[in-house]
C-alpha positions in Angstrom: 0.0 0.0 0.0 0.7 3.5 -0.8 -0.1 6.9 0.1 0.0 8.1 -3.5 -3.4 9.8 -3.2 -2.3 11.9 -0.8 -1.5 15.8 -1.9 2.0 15.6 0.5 3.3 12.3 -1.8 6.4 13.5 -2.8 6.8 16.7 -0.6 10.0 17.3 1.0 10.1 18.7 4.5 13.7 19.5 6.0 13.0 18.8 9.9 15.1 20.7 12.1 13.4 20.1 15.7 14.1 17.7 18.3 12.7 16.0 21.6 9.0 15.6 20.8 6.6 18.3 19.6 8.4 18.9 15.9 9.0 15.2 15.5 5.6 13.8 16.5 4.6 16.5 13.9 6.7 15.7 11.2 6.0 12.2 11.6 2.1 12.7 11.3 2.8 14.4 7.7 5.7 11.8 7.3 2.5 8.8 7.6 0.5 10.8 5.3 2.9 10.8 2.6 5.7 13.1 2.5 9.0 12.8 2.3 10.5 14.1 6.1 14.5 14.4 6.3 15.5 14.7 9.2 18.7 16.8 10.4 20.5 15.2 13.3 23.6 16.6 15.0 26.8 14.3 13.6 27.8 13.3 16.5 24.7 12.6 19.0 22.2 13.1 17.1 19.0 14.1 17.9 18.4 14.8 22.3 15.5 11.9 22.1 17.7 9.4 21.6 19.4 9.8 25.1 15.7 9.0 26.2 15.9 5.4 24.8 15.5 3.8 21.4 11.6 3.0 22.3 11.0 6.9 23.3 13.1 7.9 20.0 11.2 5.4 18.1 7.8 6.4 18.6 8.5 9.8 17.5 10.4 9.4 14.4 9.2 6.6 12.1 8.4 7.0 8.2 11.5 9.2 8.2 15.1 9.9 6.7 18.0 10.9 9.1 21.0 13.2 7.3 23.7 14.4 10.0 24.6 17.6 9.4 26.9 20.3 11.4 25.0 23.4 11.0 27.7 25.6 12.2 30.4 24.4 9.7 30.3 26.0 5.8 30.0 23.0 4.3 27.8 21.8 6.4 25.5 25.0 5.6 26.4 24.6 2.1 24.7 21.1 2.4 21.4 22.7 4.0 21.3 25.4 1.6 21.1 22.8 -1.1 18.4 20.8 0.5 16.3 24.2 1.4 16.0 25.5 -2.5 14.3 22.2 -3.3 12.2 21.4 -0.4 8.3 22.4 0.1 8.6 22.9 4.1 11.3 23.3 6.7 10.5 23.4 10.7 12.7 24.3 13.4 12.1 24.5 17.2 14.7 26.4 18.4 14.5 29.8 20.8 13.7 32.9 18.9 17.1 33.8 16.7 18.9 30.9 16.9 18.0 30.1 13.3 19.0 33.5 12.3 22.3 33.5 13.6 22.9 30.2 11.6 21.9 32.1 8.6 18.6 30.1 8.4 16.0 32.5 9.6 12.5 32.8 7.8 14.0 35.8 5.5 17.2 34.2 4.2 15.5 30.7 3.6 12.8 32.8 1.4 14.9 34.5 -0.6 16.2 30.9 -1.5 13.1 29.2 -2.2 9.9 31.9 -1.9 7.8 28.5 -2.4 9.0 27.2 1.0 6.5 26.8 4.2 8.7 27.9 7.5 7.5 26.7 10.8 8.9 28.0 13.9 7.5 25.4 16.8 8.4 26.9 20.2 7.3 27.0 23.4 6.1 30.8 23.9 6.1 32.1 20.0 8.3 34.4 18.5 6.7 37.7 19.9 6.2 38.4 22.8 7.7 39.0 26.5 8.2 35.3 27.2 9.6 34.2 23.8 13.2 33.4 25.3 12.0 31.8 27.9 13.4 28.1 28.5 9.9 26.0 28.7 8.7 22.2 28.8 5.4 20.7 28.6 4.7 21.0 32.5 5.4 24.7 32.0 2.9 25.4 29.0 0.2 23.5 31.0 0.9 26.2 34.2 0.8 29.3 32.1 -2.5 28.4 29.5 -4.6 27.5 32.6 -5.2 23.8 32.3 -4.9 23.9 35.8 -7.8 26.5 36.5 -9.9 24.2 35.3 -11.8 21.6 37.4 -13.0 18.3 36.2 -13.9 16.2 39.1 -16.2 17.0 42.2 -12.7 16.3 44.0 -10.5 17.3 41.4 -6.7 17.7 42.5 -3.7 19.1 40.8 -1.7 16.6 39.2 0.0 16.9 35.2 -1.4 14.9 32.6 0.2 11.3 31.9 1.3 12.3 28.7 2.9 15.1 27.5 -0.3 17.3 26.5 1.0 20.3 25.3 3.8 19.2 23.7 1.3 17.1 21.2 -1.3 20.2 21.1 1.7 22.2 19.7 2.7 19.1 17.5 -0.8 18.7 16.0 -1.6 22.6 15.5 1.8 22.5 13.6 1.0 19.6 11.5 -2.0 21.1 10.6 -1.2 24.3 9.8 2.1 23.3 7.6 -0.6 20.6 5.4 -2.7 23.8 4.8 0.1 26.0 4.1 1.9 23.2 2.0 -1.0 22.6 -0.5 -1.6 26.9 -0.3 1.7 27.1 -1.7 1.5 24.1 -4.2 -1.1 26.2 -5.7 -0.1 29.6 -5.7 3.6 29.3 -5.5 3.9 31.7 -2.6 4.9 30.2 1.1 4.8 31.4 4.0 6.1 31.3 7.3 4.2 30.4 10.4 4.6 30.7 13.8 3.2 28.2 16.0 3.7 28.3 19.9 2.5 25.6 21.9 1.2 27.4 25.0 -1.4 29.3 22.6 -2.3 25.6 21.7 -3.6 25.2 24.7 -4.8 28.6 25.6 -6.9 27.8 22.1 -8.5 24.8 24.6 -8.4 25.7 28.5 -9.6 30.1 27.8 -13.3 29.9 27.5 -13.3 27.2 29.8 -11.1 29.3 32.3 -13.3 32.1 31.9 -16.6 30.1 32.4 -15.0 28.8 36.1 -13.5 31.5 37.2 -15.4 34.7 36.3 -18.9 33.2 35.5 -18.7 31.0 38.8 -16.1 32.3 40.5 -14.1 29.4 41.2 -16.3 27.4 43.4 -16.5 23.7 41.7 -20.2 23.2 42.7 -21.5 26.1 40.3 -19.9 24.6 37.0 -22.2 22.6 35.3 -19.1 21.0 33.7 -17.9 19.6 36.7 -20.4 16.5 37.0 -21.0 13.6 39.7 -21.9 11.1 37.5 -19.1 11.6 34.9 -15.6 11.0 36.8 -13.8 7.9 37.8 -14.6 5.5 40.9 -12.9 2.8 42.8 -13.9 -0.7 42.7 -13.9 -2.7 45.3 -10.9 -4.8 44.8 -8.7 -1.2 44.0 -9.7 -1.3 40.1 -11.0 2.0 38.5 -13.8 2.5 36.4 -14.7 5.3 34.3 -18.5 5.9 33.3 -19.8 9.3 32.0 -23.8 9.5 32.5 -24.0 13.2 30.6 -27.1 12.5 28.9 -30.3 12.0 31.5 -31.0 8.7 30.1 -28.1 6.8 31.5 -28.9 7.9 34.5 -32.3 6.7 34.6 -30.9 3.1 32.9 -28.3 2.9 35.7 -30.7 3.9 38.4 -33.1 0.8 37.0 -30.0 -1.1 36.6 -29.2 -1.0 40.8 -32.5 -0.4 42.0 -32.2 -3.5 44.3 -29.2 -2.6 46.3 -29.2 1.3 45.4 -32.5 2.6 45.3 -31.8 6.0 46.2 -30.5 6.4 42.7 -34.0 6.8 41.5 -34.8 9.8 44.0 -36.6 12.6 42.4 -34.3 15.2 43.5 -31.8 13.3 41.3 -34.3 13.0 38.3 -31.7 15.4 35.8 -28.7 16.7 35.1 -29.8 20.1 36.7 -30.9 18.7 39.9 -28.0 16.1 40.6 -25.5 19.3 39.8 -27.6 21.1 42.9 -26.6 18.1 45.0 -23.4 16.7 43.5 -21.2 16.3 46.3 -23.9 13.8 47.6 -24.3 12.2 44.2 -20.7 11.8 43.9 -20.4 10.0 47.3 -23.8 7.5 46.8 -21.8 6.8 43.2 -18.4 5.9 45.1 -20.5 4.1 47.6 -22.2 2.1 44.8 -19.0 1.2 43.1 -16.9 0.6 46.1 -19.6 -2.6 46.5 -18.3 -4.8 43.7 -15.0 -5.8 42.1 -13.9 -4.3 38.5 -15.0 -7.8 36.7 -18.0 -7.8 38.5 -18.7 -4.6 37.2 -17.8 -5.3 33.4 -19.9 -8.1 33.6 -22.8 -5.8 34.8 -22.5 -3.3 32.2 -21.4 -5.1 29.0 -24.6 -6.3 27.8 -26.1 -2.3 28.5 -26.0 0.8 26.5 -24.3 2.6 29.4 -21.2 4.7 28.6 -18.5 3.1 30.6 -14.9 2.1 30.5 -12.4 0.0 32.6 -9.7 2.5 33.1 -6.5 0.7 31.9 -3.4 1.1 33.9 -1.3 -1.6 33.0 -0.8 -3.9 29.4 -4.2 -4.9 29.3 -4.5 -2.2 26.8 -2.5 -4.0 23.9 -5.3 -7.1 25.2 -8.2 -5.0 24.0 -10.6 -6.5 20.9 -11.4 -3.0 19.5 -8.2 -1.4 19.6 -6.8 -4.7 17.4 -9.4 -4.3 15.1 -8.8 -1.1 14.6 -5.4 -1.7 13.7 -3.9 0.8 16.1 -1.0 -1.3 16.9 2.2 -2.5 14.9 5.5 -3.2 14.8 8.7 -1.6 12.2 11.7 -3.0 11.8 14.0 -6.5 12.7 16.0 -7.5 15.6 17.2 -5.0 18.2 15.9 -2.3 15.9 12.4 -3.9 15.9 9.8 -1.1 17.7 6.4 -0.9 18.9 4.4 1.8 17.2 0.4 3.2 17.9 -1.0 3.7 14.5 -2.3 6.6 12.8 -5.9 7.7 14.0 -8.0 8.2 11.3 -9.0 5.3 8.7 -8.3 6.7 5.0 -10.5 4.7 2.4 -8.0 5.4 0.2 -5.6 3.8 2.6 -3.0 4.4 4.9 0.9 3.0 5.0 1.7 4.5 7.9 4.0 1.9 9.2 6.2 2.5 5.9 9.3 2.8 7.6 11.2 1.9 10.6 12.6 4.8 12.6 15.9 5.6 11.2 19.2 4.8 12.9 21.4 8.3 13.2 22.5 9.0 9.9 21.1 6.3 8.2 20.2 8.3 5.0 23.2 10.4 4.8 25.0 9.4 1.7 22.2 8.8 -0.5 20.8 12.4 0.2 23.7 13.9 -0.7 24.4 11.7 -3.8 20.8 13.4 -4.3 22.2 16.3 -3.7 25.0 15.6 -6.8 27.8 15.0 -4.3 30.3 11.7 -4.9 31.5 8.9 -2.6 35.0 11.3 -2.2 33.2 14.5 -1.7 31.1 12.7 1.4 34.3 10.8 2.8 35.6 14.3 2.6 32.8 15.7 4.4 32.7 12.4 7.1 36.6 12.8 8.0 36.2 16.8 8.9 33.4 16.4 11.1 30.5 17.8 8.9 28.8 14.7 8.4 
């Protein structure tokens, strides 16, 4: 299978950015179809790699890897080469860093005026904070995730993956595919700066707004923070997840347990509106009621109804599940000790999707053919290995 139907067959995109949000990027328009090289520092090549092959892996498949030494001339001779053909470029360095290489938006343009830029950084490229060191953790703290309640007794703790990083990664994805197949239509690119703390401003504002100026902080005025939609404790110390936002799964549940919990079907808790009123109490029958059975006893309850619920996974049993297989969100690239686990790509093209094209590449693995690409011969690249540049 190919991804020849796909308008970014055959586009080249230089990536410049390391760790995770450029990469995971890159790689989403790398399973789509285009052509992603990869610049890695000669001699330790990109920072995820010090993270482990599996953490480098996941990042990085479906793409070429070229080491290049960005601050030696030949080295930016090489680059130069490889911007003047190339559709896209992305970096995710501080503000000016790309300039002081000689890279920046205005110097790659007058090279190529075809060529999408993206800048992926942490605070932008205006602004007070935009040389600022930052990580995920910190772009969660300054958008306001954590203004935002979600459980009746909600506590501050980061998300178990890296949120913002991939809300940065995906707004950059997206933007570059529209600005990519703007620019194979026009001719004109453009550059574009994405920072990943306005990715999640984009998500937590109106929701920051709505808890904090409309209800004024206080958890039991927010009709999105809701009894019946949160995560309980099973008897045995299994969680369960179950999210009863529409009325009638809460009067199938309250049928469901009317023998041991009839004060489910209570009148004060007949909607959505009342159980809000009283959701501290809801929220404590609910723990009582779940508290009163094991996790398989539970699944067993609820797998025959229409309720919305969820064992919570928190160990392998999610590579165990029947309708994650099906889905084919699970694979493997590569043999032997390079062998690596990868998650598939989400959505289900009818066209088709190859998105487990291509193993992750080792460091420099893709070198010498891009530069034979490039018109260079086996002694100009032995040239360029011995000094260093390569």
């Amino acid at each position: 299978m190919t991804n020849d139907w796909s308008f970014l067959n055959g586009m080249r995109i230089i990536d410049l950015s390391r760790l995770l949000p450029g990469p995971f990027a890159t790689q989403s328009l790398a399973d789509l179809g285009a052509e992603v090289i990869k610049i890695e520092e000669p001699k330790h090549g990109d920072p995820g790699r010090i993270l482990g092959k599996d953490m480098f892996a996941r990042l990085n498949r479906n793409k070429k890897s070229l080491t290049l030494d960005l601050k030696s001339e030949d080295g930016k001779a090489v680059l130069t080469e490889l911007l003047k053909g190339a559709d896209a470029v992305i970096e995710s360095f501080r503000p000016g860093v790309m300039d002081r290489l000689g890279f920046g938006y205005e110097a790659v343009k007058a090279l190529n005026p075809a060529i999408v830029y993206c800048s992926l950084s942490g605070f932008g490229q205006t602004g007070p904070y935009r040389q600022r060191a930052g990580h995920d953790i910190d772009f969660l703290a300054l958008s306001g995730y954590f203004a935002v309640p979600s459980q009746v007794n909600d506590k501050l703790a980061r998300p178990k993956v890296r949120l913002s990083d991939y809300a940065g990664a995906m707004y950059g994805a997206l933007s570059m595919a529209v600005a990519m197949g703007s620019a194979k239509i026009s001719g004109k690119g453009q550059y574009l700066d994405v920072a990943i703390t306005d990715a999640m401003v984009n998500w937590t504002a109106p929701l920051v707004r709505i808890a904090h100026e409309l209800c004024e902080g206080d958890p039991d005025r927010m009709s999105f923070v809701m009894p019946d939609n949160d995560i309980f404790e099973t008897s045995d110390g299994g969680h369960i997840a179950i999210g009863l936002f529409e009325n009638k799964f809460w009067v199938q549940l309250a049928k469901l347990m009317q023998a041991d919990f009839p004060e489910l079907g209570r009148p004060e808790y007949a909607n959505n509106r009342l159980r809000n009123q009283r959701k501290r109490e809801v929220h404590k029958l609910m723990s009582r009621m779940f508290a009163s059975k094991t996790l398989a006893e539970w699944e067993a309850l609820f797998r025959p109804t229409d309720l919305p619920w969820a064992v919570v996974y928190q160990d392998m049993r999610l590579f165990d599940d029947p309708h994650l297989q099906e889905r084919g969100m699970f694979g493997e690239l590569g043999e032997g000790e390079n062998k690596s686990f990868q998650a598939g790509y989400p959505t289900k093209f009818s066209a088709g999707l190859n998105e487990f094209n291509r193993p992750p590449p080792t460091k420099g693995q893709d070198t010498d053919e891009i530069l034979r690409g490039l018109g260079h011969d086996d002694v100009a690249i032995q040239a360029m290995r011995d000094a260093g540049v390569i």
